[in-house]
N, C-alpha and C positions, 0 to 999 in steps of 0.2 A: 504494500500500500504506500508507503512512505516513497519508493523509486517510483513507482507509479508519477504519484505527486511531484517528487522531485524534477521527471522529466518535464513533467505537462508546464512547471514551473521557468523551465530554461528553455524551452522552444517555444514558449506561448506568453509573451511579457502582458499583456494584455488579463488575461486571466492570472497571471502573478499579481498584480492589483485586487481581483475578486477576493484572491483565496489569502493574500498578506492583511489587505485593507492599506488605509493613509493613514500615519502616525498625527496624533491630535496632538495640537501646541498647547499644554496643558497654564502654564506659568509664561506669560511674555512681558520683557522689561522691570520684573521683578513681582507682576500685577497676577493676581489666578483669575483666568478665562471661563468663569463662571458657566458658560454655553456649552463650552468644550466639554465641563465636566458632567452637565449634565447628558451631555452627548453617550460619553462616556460610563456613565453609569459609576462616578467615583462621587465622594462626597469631600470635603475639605479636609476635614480629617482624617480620611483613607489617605488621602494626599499629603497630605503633610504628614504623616505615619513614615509610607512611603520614604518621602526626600529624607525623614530622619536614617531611615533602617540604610540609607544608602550617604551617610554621615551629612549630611546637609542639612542644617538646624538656620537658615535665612533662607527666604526665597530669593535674594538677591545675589545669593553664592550661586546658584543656577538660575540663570535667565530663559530657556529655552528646552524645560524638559517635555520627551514627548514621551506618549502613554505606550507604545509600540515599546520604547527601550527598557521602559518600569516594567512591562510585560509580565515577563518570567517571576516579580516578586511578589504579584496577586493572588 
C-alpha cells in the first residue's frame, strides 16, 4: 500500500496535493491566525502546547509555523 502510494505520489504531482494537502500558516508575524486554526481543527492551547513541546515558549521565536511540520506531534 505504502509503494502503491509512494508511486502514485512521484508520477502524479497533482494528486501529491490531494493526498499531502497545503501546510496552514498557523502563527504569522508573531500574531495566531485565528481562521487557520479553526480550519485546522486546533485550538490555542493545543497550539501553544505544541510550540512548547517543540521548546518554543514566544510566539515571536517562531514566526511562521505551519501545521503540516507540527504534524507528527498531534
Amino acid at each position: 500500500m505504502t509503494l502503491l502510494l509512494e508511486t502514485i505520489d512521484i508520477k502524479f504531482p497533482k494528486i501529491r496535493k490531494a493526498l499531502d494537502g497545503e501546510p496552514s500558516i498557523l502563527v504569522k508575524k508573531g500574531k495566531i491566525m485565528e481562521a487557520e486554526l479553526k480550519k485546522s481543527r486546533l485550538t490555542v492551547d493545543q497550539l501553544l502546547s505544541l510550540l512548547r513541546s517543540k521548546d518554543i515558549f514566544s510566539l515571536l521565536m517562531w514566526t511562521m509555523p505551519y501545521l503540516k511540520q507540527m504534524e507528527n506531534c498531534l
